[in-house]
C-alpha positions in Angstrom: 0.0 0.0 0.0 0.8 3.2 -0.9 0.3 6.3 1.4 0.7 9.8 1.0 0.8 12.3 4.4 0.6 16.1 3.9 1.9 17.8 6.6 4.4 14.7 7.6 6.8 17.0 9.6 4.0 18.3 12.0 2.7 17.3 15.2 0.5 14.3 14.3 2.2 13.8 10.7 5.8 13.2 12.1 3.6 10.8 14.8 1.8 9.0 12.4 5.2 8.7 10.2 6.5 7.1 13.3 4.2 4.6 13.9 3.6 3.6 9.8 7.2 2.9 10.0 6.9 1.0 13.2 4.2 -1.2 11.1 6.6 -1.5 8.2 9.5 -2.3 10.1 7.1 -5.3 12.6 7.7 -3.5 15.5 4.3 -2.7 16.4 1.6 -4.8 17.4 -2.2 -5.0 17.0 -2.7 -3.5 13.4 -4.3 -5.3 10.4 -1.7 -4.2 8.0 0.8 -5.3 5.8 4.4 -4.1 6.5 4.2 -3.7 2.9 4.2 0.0 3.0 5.0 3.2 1.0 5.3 6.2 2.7 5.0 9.5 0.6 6.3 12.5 2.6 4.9 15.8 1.9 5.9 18.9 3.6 6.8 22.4 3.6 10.6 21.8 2.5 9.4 19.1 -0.2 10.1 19.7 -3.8 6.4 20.7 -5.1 6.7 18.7 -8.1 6.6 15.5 -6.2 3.2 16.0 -5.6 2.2 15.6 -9.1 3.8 11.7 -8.9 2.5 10.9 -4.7 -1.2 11.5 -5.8 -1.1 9.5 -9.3 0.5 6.3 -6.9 -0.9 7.0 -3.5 -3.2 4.1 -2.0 -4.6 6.5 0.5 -4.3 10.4 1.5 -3.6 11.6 4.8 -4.3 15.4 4.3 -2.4 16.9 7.8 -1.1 20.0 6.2 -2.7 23.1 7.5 -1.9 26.5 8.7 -2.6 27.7 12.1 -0.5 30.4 12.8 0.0 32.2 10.0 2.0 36.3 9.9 -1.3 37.6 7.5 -4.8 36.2 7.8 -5.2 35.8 4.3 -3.0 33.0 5.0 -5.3 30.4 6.6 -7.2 30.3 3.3 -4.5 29.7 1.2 -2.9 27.0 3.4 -6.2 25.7 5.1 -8.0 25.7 1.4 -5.6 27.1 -1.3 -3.7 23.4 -1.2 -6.2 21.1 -0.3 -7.7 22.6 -3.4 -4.7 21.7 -5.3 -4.3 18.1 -4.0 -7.6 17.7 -4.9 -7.2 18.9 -8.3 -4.3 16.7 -8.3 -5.8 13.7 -7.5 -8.6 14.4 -10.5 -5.7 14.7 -12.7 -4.4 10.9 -12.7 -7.8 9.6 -12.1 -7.2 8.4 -8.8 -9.7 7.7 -6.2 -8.5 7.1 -3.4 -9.8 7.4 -0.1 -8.6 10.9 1.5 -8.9 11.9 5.1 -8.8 15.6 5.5 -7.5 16.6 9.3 -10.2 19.4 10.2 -11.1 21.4 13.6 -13.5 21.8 16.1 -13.0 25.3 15.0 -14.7 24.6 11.9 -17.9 25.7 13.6 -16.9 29.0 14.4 -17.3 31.7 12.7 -12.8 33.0 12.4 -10.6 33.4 9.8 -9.0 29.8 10.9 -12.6 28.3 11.7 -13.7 29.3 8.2 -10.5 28.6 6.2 -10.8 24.8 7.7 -14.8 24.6 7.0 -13.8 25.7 3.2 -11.8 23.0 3.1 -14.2 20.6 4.4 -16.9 21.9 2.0 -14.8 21.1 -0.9 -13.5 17.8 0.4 -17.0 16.3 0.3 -18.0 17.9 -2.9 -15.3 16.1 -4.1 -16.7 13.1 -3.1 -19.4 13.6 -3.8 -17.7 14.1 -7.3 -15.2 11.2 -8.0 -17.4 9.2 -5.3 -14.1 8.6 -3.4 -14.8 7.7 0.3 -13.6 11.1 2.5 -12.9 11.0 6.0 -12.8 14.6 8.0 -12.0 13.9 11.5 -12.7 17.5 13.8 -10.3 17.3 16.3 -10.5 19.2 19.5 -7.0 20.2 21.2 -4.6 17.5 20.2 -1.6 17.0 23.0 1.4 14.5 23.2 5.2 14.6 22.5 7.2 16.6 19.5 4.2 19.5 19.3 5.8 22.7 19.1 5.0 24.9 22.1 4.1 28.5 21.9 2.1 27.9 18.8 -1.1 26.8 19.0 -1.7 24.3 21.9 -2.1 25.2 25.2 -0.9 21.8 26.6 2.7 22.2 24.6 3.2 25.6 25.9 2.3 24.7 29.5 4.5 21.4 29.4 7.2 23.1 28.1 7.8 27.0 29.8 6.9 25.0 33.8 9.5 22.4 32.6 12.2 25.3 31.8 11.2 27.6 34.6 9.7 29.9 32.3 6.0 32.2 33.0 2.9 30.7 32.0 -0.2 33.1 31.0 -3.8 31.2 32.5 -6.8 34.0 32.2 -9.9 31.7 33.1 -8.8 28.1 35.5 -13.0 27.0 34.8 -12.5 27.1 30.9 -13.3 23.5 30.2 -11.0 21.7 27.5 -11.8 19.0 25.0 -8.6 17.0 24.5 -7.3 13.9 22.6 -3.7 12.2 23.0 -1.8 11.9 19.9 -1.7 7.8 20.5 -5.4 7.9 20.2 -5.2 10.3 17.3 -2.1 7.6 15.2 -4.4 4.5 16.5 -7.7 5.9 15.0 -5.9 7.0 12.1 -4.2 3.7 11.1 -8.0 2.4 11.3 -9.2 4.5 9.3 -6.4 3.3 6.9 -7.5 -0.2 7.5 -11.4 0.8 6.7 -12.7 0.7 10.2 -13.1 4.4 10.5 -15.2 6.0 13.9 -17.8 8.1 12.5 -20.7 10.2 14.0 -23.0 11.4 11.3 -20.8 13.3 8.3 -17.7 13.3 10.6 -15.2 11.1 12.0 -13.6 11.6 15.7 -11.3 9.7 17.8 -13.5 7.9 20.3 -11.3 8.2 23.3 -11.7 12.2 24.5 -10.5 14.5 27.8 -12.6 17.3 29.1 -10.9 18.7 32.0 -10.8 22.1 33.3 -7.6 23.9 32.4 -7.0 24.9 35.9 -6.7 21.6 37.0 -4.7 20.6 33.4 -2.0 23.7 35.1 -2.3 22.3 38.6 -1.7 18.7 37.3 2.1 19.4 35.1 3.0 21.9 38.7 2.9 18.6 40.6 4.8 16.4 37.8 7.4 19.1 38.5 7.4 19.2 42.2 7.5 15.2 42.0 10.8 15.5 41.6 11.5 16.8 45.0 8.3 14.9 46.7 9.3 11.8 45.1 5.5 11.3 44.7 4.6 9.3 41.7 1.3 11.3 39.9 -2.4 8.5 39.5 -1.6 6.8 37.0 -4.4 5.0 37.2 -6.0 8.1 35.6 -5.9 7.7 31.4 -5.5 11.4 31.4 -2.8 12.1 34.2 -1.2 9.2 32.8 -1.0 10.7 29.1 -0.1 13.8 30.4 2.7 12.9 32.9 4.1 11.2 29.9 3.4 14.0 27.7 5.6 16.9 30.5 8.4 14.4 30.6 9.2 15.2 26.4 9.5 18.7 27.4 11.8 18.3 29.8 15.0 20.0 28.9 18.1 17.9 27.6 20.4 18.7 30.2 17.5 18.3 33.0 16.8 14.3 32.5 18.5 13.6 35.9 17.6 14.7 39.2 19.5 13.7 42.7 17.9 11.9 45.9 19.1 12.7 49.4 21.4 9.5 51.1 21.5 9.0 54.4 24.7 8.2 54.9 26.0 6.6 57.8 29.1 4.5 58.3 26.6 1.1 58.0 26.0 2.5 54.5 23.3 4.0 53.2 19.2 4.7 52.8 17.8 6.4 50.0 13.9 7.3 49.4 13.4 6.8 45.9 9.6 6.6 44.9 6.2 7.2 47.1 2.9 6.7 46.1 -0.5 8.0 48.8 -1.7 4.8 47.9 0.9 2.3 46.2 3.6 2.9 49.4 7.0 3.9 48.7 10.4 2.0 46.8 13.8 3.0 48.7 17.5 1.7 48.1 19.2 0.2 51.1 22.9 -0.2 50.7 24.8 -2.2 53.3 28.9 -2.3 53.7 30.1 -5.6 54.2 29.5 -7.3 57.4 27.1 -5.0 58.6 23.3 -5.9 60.3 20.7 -3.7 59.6 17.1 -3.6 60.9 16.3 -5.0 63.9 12.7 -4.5 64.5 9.1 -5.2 64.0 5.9 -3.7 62.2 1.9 -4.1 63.8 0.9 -3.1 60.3 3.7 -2.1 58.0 4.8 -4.7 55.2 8.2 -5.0 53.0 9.3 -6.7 50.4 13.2 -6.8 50.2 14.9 -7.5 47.1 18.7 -8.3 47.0 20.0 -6.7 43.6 23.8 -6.7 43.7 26.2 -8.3 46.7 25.1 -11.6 49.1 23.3 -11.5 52.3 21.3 -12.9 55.2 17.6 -11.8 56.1 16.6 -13.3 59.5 13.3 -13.4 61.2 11.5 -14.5 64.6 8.2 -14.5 65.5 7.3 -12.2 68.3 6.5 -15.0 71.2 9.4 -17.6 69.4 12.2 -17.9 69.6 13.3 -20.0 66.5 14.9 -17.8 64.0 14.4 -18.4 60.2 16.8 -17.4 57.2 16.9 -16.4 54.0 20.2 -16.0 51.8 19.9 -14.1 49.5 21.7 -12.7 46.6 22.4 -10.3 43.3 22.8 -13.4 41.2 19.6 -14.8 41.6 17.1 -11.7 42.2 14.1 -13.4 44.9 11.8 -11.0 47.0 11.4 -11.5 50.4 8.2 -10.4 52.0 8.5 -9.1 55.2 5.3 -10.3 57.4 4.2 -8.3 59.8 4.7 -9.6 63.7 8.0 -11.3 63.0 11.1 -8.8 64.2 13.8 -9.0 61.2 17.2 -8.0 60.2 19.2 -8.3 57.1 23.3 -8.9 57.3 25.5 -8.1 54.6 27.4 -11.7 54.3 29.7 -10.1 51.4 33.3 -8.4 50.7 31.1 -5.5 48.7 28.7 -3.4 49.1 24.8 -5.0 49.2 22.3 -3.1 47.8 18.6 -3.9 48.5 15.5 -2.7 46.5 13.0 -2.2 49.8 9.4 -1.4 49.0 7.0 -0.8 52.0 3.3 -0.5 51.7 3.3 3.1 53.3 4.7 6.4 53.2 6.9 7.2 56.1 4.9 9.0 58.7 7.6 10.2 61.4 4.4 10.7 63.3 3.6 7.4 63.3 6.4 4.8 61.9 5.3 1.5 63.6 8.4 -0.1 63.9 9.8 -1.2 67.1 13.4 -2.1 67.8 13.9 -5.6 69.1 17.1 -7.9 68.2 16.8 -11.2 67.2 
């Protein structure tokens, strides 16, 4: 099959590129296609008289190319209509009827230079359907967000993402504004059905069925606390689809020399502790690192649970039950990775049995409360 994408170097064409290739190459999983692809690339920078030859070959037309900020108004006509006219044309020309998806806006309904350049565009679209009786496809998206859009253009969502995660001013002048949303996965996953015939239409339209409306208060709120998790070491709800897409979306914008971020150690001459990730819900993941010959622990929980995973070194981790006194071990190493739960009721220790350091993975079903740690010192 052979494809032709307008627009392949923006925001959801350089995603969609992505993922076609991902097909073509059998990396990705769940489509319907063949790997047998074609890819024409159509952009900005492309030699125009490559069009000519994309639309007499092209299997199917992905029209992305669109203006949205343009220096003269006149401009969202000629970019939003002016071309599709001429791919249209073009596609007359050889004959070829193809199916063609037009990428449109919820602006379309409103009555602004962009709004009106993109309904034009739609008018002609199905005339030319109507026309050739090629099948058309104009999907209306609301406020599409996700990694590579450009910020400080025309998504809210990019900007956002990318001046918090630089330290730069952002501009909000209503938090209640309510915002339609769909993640760019959603966007490449409905598109690549479309390709495969199994488009999601309402009515005259098609739309990707899985949307966000959220005010864009709590959209601001939301990317403050991805940055602050860095200090809190508080992992965001993922369980949320739309904190989830969005925490992945902040972390693209994070600058290149900003990837890394340090943890406090307590450091003692035993070795060390380090708080790595908490969760309100999910507990908290630290790294315990032992020096060689050294006991750690020591103690008992009414409530609190562990699970203690040797990754690198050899060690011991001991336990008695409260009125016992038989002691049970464990050895454990980093050559053959086991977890060790940690019951409650039973006092524990873990000995570094190695001549190097022993580091432990140590998750505990709770966030340290000083207040209220529930563990009691008692040796075995």
């Amino acid at each position: 099959m052979k494809i032709l994408i307008t627009g392949a170097k923006g925001f959801i064409g350089k995603n969609l590129v992505a993922e076609l290739n991902n097909i073509k190459e059998g990396k990705a999983k769940g489509y319907h296609l063949s790997p047998d692809l074609t890819i024409f690339e159509y952009d900005m920078d492309t030699d125009p008289a490559l069009l000519d030859g994309f639309c007499k070959e092209a299997d199917f037309v992905f029209h992305l190319a669109g203006v949205n900020r343009p220096k003269e108004q006149s401009e969202f006509m000629e970019g939003n209509f002016g071309f599709t006219s001429l791919l249209l044309d073009t596609l007359k020309k050889h004959g070829n009827n193809c199916p063609v998806m037009l990428s449109s806006s919820i602006q379309a309904e409103l009555n602004n230079p962009y709004g009106l350049s993109k309904k034009a565009g739609e008018d002609l679209l199905f005339e030319y359907g109507r026309e050739t009786a090629s099948e058309v496809l104009i999907y209306r998206f609301p406020n599409v967000f996700g990694k590579w859009c450009r910020p400080n253009y025309n998504s809210a969502v990019a900007t956002f993402c990318h001046n918090i995660a630089h330290d730069l001013p952002i501009q909000v002048n209503d938090r209640s504004v309510m915002m339609t949303l769909v993640y760019i996965d959603n966007v490449v996953k409905e598109l690549i059905s479309a390709l495969e015939g199994k488009p999601y239409k309402e009515g005259a339209f098609c739309k990707v069925s899985v949307e966000h409306s959220i005010a864009l208060g709590e959209i601001v709120d939301l990317i403050y606390s991805f940055k602050e998790s860095r200090m809190s070491l508080q992992v965001p709800n993922l369980s949320d689809g739309f904190t989830k897409k969005l925490y992945s979306t902040y972390l693209s914008y994070l600058p290149e020399e900003g990837f890394s971020y340090p943890l406090k150690m307590n450091v003692d001459d035993r070795g060390s502790f380090t708080e790595f990730l908490k969760s309100p819900d999910r507990g908290q993941v630290s790294i315990n690192i032992s020096r060689p010959g050294i006991t750690k622990g020591q103690h008992w929980h009414h409530t609190k649970n562990e699970k203690f995973l040797v990754v690198s070194g050899k060690g011991v981790i001991r336990f008695r039950k409260m009125d016992e006194e038989k002691v049970y071990e464990y050895f454990v190493s980093g050559d053959k990775l086991e977890v060790v739960d940690i019951p409650v009721g039973y006092t524990h220790n873990i000995e570094n049995l190695g001549e190097t350091d022993m580091v432990t993975v140590m998750w505990v079903n709770e966030v340290f409360d000083p207040e209220h740690p529930d563990t009691y010192f008692l040796p075995l």
